[in-house]
C-alpha positions as CSV (number, residue, x, y, z in Angstrom):
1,X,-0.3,-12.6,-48.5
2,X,2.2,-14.9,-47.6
3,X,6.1,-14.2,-47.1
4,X,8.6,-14.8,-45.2
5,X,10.4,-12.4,-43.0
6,X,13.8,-12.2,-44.3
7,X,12.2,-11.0,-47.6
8,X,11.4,-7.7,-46.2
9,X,15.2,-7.0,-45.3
10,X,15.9,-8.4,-48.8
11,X,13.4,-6.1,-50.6
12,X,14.9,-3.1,-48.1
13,X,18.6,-3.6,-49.0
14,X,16.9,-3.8,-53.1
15,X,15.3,-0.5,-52.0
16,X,19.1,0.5,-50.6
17,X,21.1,-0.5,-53.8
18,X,18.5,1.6,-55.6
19,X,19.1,5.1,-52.9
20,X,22.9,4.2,-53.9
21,X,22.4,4.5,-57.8
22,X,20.1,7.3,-57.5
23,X,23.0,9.0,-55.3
24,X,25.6,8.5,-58.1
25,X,23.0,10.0,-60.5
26,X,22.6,12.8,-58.9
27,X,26.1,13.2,-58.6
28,X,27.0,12.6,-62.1
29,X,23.8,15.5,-63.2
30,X,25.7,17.7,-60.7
31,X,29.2,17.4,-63.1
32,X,27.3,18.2,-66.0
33,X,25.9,21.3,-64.8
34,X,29.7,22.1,-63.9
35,X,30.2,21.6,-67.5
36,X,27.8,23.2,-68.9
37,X,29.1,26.8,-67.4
38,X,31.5,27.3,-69.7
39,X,29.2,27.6,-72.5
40,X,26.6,29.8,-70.9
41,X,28.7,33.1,-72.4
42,X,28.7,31.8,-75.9
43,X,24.2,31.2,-75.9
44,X,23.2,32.7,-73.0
45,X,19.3,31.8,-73.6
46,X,20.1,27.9,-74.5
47,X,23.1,27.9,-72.0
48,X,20.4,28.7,-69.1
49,X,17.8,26.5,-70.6
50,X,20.4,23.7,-70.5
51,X,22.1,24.0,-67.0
52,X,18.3,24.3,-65.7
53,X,16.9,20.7,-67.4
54,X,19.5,19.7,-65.3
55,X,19.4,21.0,-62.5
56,X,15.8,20.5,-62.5
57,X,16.4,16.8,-63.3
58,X,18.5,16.4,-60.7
59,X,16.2,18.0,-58.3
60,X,13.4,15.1,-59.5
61,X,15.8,12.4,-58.9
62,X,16.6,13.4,-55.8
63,X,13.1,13.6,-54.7
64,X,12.7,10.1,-56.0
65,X,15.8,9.2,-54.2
66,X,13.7,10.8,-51.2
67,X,11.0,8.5,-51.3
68,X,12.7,5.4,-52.0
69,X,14.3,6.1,-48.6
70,X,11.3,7.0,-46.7
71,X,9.3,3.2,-48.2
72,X,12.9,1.8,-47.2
73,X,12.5,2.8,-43.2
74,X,9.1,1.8,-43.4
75,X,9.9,-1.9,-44.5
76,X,12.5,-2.7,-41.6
77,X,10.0,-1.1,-39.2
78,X,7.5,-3.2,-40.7
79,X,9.7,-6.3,-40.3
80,X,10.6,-5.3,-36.8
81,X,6.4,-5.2,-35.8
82,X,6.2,-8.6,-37.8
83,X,9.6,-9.9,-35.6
84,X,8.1,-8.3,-32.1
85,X,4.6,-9.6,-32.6
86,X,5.8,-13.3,-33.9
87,X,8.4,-13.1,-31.0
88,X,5.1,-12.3,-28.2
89,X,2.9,-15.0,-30.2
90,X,5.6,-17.8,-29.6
91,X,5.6,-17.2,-25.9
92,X,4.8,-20.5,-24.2
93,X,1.0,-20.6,-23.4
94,X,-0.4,-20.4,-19.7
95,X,-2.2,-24.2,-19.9
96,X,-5.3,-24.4,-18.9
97,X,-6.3,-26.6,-15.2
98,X,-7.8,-29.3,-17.1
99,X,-4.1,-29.4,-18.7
100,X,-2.7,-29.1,-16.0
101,X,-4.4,-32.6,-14.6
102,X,-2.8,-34.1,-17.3
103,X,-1.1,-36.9,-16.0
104,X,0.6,-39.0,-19.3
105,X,1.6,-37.8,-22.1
106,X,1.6,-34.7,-21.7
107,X,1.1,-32.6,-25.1
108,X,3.5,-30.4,-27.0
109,X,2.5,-27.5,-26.2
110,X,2.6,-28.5,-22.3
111,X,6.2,-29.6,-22.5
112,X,7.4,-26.1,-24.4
113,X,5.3,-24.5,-21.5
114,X,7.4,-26.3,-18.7
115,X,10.7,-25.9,-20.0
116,X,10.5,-22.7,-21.5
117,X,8.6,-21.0,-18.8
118,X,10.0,-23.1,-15.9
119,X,13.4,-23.5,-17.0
120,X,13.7,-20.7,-19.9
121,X,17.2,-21.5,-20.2
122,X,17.7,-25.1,-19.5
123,X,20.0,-25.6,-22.5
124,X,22.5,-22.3,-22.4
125,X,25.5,-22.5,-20.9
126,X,24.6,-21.4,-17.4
127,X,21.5,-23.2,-17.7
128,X,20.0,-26.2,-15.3
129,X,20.7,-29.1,-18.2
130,X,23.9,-27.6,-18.6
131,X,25.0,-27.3,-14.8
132,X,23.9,-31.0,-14.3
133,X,25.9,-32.3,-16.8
134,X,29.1,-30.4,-16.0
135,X,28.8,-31.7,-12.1
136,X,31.8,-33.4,-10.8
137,X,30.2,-35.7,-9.3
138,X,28.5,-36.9,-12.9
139,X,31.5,-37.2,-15.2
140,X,29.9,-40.1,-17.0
141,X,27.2,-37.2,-18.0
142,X,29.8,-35.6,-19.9
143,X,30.6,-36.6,-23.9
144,X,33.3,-39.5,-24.5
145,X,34.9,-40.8,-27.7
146,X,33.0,-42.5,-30.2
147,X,33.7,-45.4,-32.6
148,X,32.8,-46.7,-35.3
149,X,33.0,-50.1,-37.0
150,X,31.4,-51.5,-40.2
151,X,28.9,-54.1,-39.0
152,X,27.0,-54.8,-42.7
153,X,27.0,-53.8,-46.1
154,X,24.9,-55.0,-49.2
155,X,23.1,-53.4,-52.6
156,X,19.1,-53.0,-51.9
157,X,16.5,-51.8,-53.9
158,X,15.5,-48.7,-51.5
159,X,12.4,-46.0,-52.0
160,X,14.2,-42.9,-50.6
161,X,10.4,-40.8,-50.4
162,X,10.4,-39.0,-46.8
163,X,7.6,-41.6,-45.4
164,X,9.7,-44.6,-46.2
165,X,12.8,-43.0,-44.9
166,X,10.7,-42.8,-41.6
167,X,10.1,-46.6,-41.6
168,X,13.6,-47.9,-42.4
169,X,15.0,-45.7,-39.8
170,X,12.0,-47.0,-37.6
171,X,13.5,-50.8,-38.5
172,X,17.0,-49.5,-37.5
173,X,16.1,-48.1,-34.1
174,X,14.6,-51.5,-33.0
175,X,17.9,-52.7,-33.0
176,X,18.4,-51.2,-30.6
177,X,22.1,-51.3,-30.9
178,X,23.8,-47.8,-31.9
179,X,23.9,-48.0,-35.0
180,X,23.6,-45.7,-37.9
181,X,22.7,-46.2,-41.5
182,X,24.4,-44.9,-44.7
183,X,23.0,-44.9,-48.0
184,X,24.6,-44.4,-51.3
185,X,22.2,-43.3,-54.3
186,X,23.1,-42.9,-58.1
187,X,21.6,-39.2,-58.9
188,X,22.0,-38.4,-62.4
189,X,25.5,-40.6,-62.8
190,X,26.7,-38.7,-59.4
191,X,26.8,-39.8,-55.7
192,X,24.8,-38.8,-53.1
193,X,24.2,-39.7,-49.2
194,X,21.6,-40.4,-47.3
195,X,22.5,-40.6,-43.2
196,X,20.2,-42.4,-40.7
197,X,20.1,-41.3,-37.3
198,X,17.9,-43.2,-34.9
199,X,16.5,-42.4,-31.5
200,X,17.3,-42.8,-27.7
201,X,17.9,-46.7,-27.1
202,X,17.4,-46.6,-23.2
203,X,17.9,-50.1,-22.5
204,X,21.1,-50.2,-23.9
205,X,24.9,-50.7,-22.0
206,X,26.3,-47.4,-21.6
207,X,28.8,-47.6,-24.3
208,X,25.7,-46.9,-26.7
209,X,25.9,-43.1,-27.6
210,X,22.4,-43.1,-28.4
211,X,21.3,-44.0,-24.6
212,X,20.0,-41.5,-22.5
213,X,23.2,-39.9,-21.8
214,X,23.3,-39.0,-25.7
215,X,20.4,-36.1,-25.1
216,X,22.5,-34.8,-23.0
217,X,25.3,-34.5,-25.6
218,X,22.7,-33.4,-28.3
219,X,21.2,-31.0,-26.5
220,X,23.5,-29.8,-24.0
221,X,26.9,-30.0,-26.1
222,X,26.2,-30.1,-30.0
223,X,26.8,-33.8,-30.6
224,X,30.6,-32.9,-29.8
225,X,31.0,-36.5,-30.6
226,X,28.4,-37.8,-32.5
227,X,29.1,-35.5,-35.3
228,X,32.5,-36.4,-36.3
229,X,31.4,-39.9,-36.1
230,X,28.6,-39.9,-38.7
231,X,31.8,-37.8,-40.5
232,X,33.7,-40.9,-39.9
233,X,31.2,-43.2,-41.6
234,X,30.4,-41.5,-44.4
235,X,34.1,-41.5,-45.3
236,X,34.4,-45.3,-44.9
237,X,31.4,-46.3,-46.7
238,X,32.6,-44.0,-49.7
239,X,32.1,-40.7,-49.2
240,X,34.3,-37.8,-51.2
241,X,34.4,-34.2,-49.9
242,X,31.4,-32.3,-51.5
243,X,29.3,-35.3,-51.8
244,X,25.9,-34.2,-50.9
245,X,24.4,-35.7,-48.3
246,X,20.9,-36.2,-46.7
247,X,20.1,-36.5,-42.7
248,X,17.2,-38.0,-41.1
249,X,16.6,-38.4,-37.6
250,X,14.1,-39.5,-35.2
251,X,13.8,-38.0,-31.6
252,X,17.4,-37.6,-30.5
253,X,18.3,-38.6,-33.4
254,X,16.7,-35.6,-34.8
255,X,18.8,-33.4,-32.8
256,X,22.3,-35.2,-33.8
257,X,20.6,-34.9,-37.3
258,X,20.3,-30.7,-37.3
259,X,23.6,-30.7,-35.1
260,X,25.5,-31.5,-38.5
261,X,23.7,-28.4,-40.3
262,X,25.8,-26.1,-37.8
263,X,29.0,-28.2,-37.1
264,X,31.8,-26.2,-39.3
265,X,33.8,-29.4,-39.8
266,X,31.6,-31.6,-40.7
267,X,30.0,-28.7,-43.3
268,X,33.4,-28.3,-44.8
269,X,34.0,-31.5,-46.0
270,X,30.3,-32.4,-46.8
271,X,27.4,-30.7,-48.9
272,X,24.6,-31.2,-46.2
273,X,21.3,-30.3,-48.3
274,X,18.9,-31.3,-46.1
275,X,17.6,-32.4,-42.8
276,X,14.6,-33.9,-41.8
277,X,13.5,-34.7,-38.4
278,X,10.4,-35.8,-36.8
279,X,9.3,-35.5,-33.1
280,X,13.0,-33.6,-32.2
281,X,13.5,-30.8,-30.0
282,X,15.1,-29.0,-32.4
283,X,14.0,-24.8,-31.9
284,X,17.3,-24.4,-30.3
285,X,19.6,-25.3,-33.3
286,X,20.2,-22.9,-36.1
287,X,21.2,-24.4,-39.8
288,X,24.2,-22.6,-41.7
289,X,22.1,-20.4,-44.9
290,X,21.1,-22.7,-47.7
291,X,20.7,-25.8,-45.6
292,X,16.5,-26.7,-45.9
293,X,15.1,-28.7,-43.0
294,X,11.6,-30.2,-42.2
295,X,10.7,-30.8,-38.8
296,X,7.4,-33.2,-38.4
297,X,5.5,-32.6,-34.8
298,X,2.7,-33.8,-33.4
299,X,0.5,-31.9,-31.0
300,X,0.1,-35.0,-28.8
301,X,3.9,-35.8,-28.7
302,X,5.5,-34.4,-25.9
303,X,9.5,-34.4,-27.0
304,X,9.4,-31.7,-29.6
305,X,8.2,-29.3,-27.0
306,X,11.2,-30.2,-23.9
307,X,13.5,-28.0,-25.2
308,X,11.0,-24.6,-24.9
309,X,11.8,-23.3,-27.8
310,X,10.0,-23.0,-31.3
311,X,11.3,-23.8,-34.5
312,X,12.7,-21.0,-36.6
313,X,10.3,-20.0,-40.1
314,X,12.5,-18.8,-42.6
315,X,12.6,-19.6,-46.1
316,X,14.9,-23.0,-45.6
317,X,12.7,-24.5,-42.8
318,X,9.7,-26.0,-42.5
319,X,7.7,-27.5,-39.7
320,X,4.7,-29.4,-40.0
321,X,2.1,-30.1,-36.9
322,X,0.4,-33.1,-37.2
323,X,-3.6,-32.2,-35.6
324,X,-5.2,-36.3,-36.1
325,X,-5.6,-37.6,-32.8
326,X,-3.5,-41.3,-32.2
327,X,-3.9,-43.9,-29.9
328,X,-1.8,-46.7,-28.3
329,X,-3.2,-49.9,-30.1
330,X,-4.8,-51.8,-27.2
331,X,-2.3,-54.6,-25.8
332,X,0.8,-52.7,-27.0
333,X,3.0,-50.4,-24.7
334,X,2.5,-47.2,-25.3
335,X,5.9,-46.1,-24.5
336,X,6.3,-42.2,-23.9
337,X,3.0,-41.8,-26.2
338,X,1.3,-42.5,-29.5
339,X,2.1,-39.3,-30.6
340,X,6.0,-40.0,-30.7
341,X,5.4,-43.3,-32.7
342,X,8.0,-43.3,-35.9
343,X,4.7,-44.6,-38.3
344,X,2.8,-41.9,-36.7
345,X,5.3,-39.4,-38.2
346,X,5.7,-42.0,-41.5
347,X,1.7,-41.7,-42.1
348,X,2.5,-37.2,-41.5
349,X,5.9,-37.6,-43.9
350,X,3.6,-39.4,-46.6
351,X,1.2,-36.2,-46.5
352,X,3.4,-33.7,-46.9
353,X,4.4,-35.1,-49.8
354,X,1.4,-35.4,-51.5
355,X,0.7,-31.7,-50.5
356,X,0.4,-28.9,-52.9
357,X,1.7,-26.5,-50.4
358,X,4.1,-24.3,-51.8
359,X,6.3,-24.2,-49.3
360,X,6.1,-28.3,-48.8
361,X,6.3,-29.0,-52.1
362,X,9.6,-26.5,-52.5
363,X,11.1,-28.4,-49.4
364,X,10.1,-31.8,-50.5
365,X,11.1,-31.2,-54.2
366,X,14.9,-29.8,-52.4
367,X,14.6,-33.4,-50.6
368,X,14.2,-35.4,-53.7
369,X,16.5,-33.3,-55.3
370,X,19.4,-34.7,-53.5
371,X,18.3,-38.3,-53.1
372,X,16.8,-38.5,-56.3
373,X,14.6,-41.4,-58.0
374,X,16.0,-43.9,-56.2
375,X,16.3,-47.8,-57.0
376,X,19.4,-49.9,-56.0
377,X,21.7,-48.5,-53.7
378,X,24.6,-49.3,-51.7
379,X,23.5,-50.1,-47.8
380,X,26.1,-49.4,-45.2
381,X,25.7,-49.8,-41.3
382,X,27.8,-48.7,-39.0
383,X,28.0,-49.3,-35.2
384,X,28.9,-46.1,-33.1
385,X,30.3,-47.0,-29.7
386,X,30.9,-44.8,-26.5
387,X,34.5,-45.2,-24.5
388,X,33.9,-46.6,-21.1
389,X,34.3,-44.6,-18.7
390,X,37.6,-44.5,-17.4
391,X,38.3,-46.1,-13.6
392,X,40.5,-43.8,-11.2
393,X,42.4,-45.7,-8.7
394,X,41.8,-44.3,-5.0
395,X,44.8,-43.3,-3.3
396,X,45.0,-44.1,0.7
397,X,48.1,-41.8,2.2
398,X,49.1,-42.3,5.5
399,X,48.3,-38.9,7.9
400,X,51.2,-36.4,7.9
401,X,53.6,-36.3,10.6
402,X,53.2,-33.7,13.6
403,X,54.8,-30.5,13.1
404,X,58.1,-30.6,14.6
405,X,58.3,-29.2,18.4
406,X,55.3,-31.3,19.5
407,X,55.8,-34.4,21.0
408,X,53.3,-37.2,22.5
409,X,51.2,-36.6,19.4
410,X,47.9,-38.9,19.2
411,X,45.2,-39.1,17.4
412,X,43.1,-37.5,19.6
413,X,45.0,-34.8,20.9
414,X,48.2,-32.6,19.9
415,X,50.1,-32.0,23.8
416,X,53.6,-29.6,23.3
């Protein structure tokens, strides 16, 4: 059997509902029989015979009524064994020595170890990440304004499947510039969005919000900025409130991606529908209801694991593990692993679609479904740009004066 979780507490508040109308019934049997007493005096025989059918019949319904309540309880204990023994089975795994020789890359599964068994809370509040990046002495750790400016626009003919998506936000990260993409598509005579979001750009001036510095603001404080500037661009290439719109996101991108599923500002003006990510630490982040999500991982790929969390199942999300073992081409750098390479994740993205899966194809059909056929669409980018830090002037004051009374002062010595 397959299900999800939430449908047990669905089918228990069903179950519920029922108790309720069954209550009312009994209730309502309970008025007749009050009714009914009048009448005994005129038939006594048929007067008795009819306030017993109903008591009797009230007496069956409230034995159903019993029942219903006793297969209730044991539904939401069965969800909370399901919830206790999924909660012990996504406890990071001990690794193994020979893992632990590992030198580069580490796997998945290795990094969610590390973080979530090292640093289980690396991302809350009072967490490591989080006291790092609120130091004084790193205010350039902490989020700054963003920009944005229209760099291009033009009409292309573009495939808007999953896999392709994966490749023309692979294009747009080699820019390497901080730039987003915005795509418009004609869905049945109505608009619809498509937002690009790509990875970390580490050699990149720090006015780039997608440098290294931009994890931090991902993970550590919701894309605080980020957010309102994909916001921003979706309004100036075109964008109406309650357009529907589309993210995908690679790596930190990935996170900035899901951040807009949970931002309340950006979700009031726009329809987000669906996210996709691939290779994002994303187990941390929690879409509003009704928002579907698919999250591509790799077992070789490190990233997905750093934040030590795992990814939420419920009837909206989906992630997909990608098993085939990848190598580095020989001559080309290998970066931070083959398993974190974007046509890697296109080569995964192009399976899932072709799966008959019912929960992929639900997801991929709630994808498509927003995007639609595709064909020529308008092709916006946008540049997003960090404020520089700001300089503070130092301040030399001259050394305060003795206190009166003392005279003969030096710097050396104070002599009454």
């Amino acid at each position: 059997m397959s299900f999800q979780l939430e449908e047990l507490l669905r089918g228990a508040g069903k179950l519920d509902d029922l108790v309720q109308q069954l209550v009312d019934i009994e209730e309502e049997a309970r008025r007749v029989q009050d009714c009914l007493e009048p009448f005994l005096y005129d038939s006594y025989d048929t007067g008795c015979n009819a306030i017993n059918a109903v008591a009797e019949s009230r007496k069956e319904v409230g034995r159903v009524r019993q029942e219903l309540l006793e297969v209730s309880g044991s539904v939401r204990a069965s969800h909370r064994d399901y919830v206790e023994a999924e909660a012990k089975n996504a406890l990071p795994r001990l690794p193994t020595f020979d893992e632990m020789k590992l030198a580069w890359p580490p796997t998945r599964d290795m990094s969610n170890y590390l973080a979530g068994a090292v640093f289980p809370y690396w991302t809350s509040s009072g967490g490591v990440a989080r006291g790092v990046l609120e130091s004084p002495l790193r205010p350039d750790l902490r989020p700054r304004p963003v920009s944005v400016e229209r760099v291009d626009e033009s009409v292309a003919d573009v495939d808007p499947s999953m896999a392709e998506s994966l490749r023309r936000l692979e294009r747009l990260h080699a820019r390497n510039s901080g730039e987003i993409e915005v795509i418009r598509f004609d869905n049945n005579g109505s608009a619809s969005w498509m937002v690009l979001i790509p990875g970390t750009q580490p050699d990149s001036p720090p006015t780039n919000p997608f440098d290294i510095q931009g994890i931090g603001e991902a993970l550590g404080y919701g894309s605080e900025e980020v957010v309102p500037a994909v916001g921003a661009a979706l309004r100036e290439a075109g964008a109406e409130a309650g357009d529907q719109v589309v993210a995908v996101g690679h790596s930190q991108g990935g996170i900035h991606a899901m951040n807009l599923s949970r931002d309340k500002a950006f979700l009031s003006e726009f329809d987000l529908k669906y996210v996709l990510t691939a290779g994002a630490p994303v187990g941390s982040i929690s879409a509003e209801p009704g928002i579907n999500s698919l999250h591509l991982e790799h077992v070789q790929d490190w990233v997905p694991g750093t934040d030590g969390r795992v990814n939420a199942d419920n009837r909206d999300r989906v992630t997909v593990t990608l098993t085939n073992e990848v190598k580095t081409p020989e001559g080309e750098d290998p970066g931070i692993g083959p398993g974190h390479d974007q046509e890697n994740y296109a080569a995964g993205a192009e399976l899932v679609e072709a799966s008959r899966d019912e929960s992929l194809a639900a997801s991929t059909a709630a994808f498509a479904g927003v995007v639609g056929a595709g064909g020529v669409a308008k092709v916006t980018r946008f540049k997003l740009e960090r404020a520089p830090m700001q300089v503070q002037a130092s301040v030399i004051r001259p050394a305060a004066p003795p206190p009166s009374g003392y005279e003969g002062w030096s710097r050396n010595k104070v002599r009454p």
